[in-house]
C-alpha positions in Angstrom: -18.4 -4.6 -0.9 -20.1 -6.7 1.7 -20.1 -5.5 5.5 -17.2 -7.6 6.3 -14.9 -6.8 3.5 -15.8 -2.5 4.6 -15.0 -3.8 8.8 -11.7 -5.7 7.6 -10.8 -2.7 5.5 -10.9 -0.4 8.0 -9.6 -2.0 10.7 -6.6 -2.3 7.9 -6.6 1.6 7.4 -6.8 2.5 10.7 -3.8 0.5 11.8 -1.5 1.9 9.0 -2.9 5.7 9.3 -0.9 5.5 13.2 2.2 5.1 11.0 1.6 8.7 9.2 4.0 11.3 10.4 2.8 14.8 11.1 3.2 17.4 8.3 2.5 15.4 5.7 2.1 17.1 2.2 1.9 14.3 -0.1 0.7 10.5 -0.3 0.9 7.8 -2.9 -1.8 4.8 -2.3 -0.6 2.1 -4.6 -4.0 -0.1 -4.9 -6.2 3.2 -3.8 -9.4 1.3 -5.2 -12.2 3.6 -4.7 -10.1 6.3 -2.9 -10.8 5.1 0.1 -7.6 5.7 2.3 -7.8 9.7 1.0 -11.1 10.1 2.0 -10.4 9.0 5.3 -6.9 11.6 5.1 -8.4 14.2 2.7 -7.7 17.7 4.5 -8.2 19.8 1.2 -4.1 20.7 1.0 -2.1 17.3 0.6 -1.4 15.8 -2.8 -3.5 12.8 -3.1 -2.1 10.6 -5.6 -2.3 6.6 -6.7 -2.8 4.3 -9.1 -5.2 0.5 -9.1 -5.6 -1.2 -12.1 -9.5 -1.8 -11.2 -9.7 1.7 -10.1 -13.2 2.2 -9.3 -13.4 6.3 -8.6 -12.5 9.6 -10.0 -10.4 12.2 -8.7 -10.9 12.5 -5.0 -10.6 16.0 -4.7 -8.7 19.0 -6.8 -5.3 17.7 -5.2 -5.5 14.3 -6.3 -4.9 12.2 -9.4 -5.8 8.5 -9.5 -4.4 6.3 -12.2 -6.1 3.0 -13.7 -3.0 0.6 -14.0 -0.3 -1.8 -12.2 2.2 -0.9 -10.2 5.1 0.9 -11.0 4.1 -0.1 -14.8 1.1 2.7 -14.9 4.1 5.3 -14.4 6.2 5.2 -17.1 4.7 8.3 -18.8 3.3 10.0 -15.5 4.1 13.4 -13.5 3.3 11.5 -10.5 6.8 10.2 -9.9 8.5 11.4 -7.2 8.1 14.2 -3.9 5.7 11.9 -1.5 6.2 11.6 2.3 4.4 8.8 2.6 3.4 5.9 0.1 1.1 3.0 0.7 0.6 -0.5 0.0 -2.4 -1.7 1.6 -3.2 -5.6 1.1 -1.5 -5.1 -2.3 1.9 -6.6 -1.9 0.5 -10.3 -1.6 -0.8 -9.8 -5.1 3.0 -9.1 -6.9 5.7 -11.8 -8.0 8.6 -11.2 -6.2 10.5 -9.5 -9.2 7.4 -7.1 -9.8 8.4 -6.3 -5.6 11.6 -5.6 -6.3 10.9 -3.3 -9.5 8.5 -1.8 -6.9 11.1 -1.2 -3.9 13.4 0.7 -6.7 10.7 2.9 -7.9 9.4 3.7 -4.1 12.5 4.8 -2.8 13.3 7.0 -6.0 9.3 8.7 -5.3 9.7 9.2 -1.4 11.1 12.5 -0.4 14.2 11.7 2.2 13.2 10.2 5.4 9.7 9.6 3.7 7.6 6.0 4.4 6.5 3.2 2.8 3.4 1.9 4.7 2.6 -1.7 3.6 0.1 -4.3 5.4 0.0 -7.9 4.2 -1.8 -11.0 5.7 -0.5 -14.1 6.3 -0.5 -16.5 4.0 -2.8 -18.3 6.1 -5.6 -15.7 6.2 -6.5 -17.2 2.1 -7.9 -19.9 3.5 -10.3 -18.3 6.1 -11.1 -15.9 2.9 -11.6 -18.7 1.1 -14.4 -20.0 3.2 -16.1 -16.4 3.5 -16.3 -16.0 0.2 -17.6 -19.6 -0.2 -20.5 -18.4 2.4 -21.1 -15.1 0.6 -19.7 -13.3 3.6 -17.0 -11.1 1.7 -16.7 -10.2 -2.1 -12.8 -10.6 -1.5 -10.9 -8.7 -4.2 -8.9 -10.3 -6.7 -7.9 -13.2 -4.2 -6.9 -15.5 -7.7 -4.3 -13.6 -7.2 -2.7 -14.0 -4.1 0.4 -16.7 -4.0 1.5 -17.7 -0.7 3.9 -14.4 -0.3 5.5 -15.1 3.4 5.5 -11.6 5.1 9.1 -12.7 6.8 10.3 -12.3 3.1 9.1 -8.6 2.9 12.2 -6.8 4.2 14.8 -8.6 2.1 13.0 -7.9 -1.0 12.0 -4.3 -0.3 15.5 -3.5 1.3 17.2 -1.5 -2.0 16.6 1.8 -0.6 14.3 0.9 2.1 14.9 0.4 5.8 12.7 -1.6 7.9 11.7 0.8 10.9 9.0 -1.4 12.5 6.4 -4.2 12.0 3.9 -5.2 14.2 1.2 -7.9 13.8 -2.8 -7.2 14.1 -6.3 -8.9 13.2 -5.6 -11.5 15.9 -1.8 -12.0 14.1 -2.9 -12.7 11.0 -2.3 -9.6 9.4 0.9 -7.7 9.0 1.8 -3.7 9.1 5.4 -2.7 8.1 6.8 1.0 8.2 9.9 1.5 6.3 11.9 4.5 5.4 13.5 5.8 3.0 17.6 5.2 3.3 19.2 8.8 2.7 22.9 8.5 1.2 24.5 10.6 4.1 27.7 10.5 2.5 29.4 13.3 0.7 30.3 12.5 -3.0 
């Protein structure tokens, strides 16, 4: 990872981590790379869970288990399921079809505790091309970037909205890049 891709990246982080309530006792990172995000979080008592399908460390501490895999695919026969306050989705979401998004909003709202978040940042569809010409300078490594389609972040709230309430989104990196916090939608009704 080149100096730029490690400044972009945590400029990334540090925008989503002032989403993180207090008291948090358990995190998903769905694209958790290297592990990362937990280092950064890691106080030796949360849960420390995800899953990247080019995972690229081990366990990040006792608490934590990491999963090589796609997203929500990698957890059919997983533990890891369900009881997180806070999940993330950091520059991951431009990388799924809309149906694997939708598969994904189902399975995040069934893992968040109630009241729980989903942390997501996604670029602009705009931001390929500047990436395009880093990586044609040798400026960035870029990650999987074959892979990225055009999403529209304006979409991202009608897709993810089974389960999921928008609660804000705000625009950094200049306005090319995108951080959403959504809740989980707790059924207050009485059955």
């Amino acid at each position: 990872m080149k100096l730029i891709d490690k400044v972009l990246r945590r400029w990334r982080v540090n925008v989503a981590l002032k989403a993180v309530p207090n008291q948090v006792e358990a995190v998903f990172d769905i694209g958790c790379d290297d592990g990362y995000l937990f280092n950064r979080i890691d106080d030796g008592k949360m849960r420390l869970d995800g899953c990247d399908p080019r995972l690229s460390a081990n366990a990040v501490s006792a608490n934590s288990t990491l999963l090589r895999g796609f997203f929500p695919s990698v957890l059919q026969d997983s533990q890891h399921c369900s009881s997180y306050d806070v999940i993330f989705a950091l520059a991951v979401f431009e990388h799924f079809t809309e149906a694997d998004l939708t598969e994904s909003s189902h399975r995040i709202a069934q893992m968040l505790n109630d009241n729980g978040r989903l942390i997501v940042t996604i670029p602009h569809p705009f931001v390929d091309n500047i990436l395009d010409v880093l990586m044609f300078l040798k400026l960035i490594d870029g990650q999987a970037l074959e892979e990225h389609h055009g999403f529209d972040p304006d979409t991202l709230a009608i897709v993810l909205s089974k389960g999921l309430k928008l609660k804000t989104r705000k625009r950094f990196q200049l306005g090319l890049n995108n951080v959403f916090v959504f809740e989980k939608e707790v059924d207050t009704k009485q059955t």
